[in-house]
N, C-alpha and C positions, 0 to 999 in steps of 0.2 A: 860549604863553598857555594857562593850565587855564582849562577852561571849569564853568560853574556849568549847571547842568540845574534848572530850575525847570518845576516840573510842576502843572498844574492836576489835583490828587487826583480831585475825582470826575467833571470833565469826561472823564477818560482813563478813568475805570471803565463810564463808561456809556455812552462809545463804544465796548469793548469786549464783543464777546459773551459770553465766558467771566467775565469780571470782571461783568461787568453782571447776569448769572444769580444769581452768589454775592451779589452787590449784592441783589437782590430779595428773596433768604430774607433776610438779614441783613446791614444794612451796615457792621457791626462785620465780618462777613468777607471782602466786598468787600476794606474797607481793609488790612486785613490779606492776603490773596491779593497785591494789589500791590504792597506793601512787600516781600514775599519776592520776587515776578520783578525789581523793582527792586533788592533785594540781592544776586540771583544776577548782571542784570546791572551791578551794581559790582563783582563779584567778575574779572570781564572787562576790562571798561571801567574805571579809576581817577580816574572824572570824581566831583567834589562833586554831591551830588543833593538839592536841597529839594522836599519835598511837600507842596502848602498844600492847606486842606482848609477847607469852609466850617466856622466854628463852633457854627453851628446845630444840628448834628448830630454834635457832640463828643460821645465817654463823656463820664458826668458824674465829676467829680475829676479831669478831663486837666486836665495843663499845657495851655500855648498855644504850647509850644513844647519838643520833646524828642528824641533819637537814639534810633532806632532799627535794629539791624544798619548801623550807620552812614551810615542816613539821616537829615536831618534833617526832621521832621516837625511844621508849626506846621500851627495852625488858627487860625481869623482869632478878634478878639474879638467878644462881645455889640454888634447895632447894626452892623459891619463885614462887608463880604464878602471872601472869597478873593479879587475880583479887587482888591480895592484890596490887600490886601496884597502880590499878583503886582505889582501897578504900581509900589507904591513899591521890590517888590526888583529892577525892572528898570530904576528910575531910579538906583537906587544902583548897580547893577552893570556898566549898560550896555553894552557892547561883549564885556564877559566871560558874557555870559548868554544860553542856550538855551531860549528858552520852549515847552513843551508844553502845545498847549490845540487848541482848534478853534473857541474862543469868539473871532467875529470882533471884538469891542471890544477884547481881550487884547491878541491878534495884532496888531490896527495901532497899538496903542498902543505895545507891544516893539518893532516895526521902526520906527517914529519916532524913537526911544532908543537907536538901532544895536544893538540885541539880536537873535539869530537868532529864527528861530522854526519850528515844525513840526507839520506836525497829531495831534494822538491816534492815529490810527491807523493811519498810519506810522512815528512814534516807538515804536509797540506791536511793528511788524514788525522793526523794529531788537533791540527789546529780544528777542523768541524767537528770531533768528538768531545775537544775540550768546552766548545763554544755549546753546544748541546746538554751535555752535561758541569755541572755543577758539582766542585768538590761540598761531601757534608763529613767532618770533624767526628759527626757524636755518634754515628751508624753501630761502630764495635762498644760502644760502651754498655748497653744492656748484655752483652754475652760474656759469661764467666766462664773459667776451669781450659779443658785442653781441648783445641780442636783436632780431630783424625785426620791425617796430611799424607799424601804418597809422593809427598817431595823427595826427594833424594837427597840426600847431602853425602860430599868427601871429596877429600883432595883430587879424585882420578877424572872430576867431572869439572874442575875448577880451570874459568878460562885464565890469561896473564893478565895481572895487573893491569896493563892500558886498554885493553877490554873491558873490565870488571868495571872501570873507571866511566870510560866511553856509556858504557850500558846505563851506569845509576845517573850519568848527566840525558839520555834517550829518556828514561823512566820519568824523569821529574817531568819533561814536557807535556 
């Protein structure tokens, strides 16, 4: 199952230090700073990434909806906010959809809809570790036979279903 990453734009900038800084001289580069750590990590990660942005604060002449490095990036309309538009793409999405915000209305609105969800600034740590490191493929293929593990396994340890679920869509990012 691909997963969709739906990002609250400036919730995630202004959780962040470094984003939040460039945010303050100018939010034109705010947004832009993002989109690039967001396109490095999609260059890692091959997940679909929407970034919704309040419209209030659109360049003037934006679409309200455009690719960028192969992000998609809407801004909500005149009169509408970012979260309604997050709401209605996590109604449509549902189960395929990883919401990033910190905004508690977002967040339980996404887990009511069986969407994942994540806070800002953890999703931030995800993204500079992904951006750092580099998946490699062939690392397990020189080792043979059993490796010694003090995993646990059995039913008494196992979380429910939309946990289990949530968890292996956190893992892939």
């Amino acid at each position: 199952m691909s997963i969709h990453i739906i990002v609250d734009g400036y919730n995630l900038i202004r959780q962040s230090d470094t984003l939040s800084r460039l945010d303050d001289e100018d939010i034109q580069l705010g947004r832009e700073a993002l989109l690039d750590r967001l396109a490095a990590y999609r260059r890692t990660r091959h997940h679909r990434i929407t970034v919704v942005f309040d419209g209030a604060n659109a360049p003037l002449f934006s679409q309200h909806k455009k690719q960028i490095k192969g992000i998609l990036v809407k801004f909500s309309h005149s009169g509408e906010s970012a979260d309604a538009v997050i709401e209605r793409m996590v109604h449509h999405e549902r189960e395929k959809a990883l919401v990033v915000s910190s905004d508690l209305a977002i967040v339980n609105f996404a887990a009511a809809r069986g969407a994942a969800t994540i806070s800002s600034p953890k999703f931030e740590e995800k993204i500079n570790l992904a951006t750092y490191i580099t998946p490699t493929r062939n690392e397990d293929e020189g080792q043979e036979g059993w490796v010694p593990t003090t995993k646990k396994k059995g039913p008494s340890k196992r979380l429910s279903k939309k946990k289990r679920r949530d968890r292996i869509k956190i893992r892939k990012l």
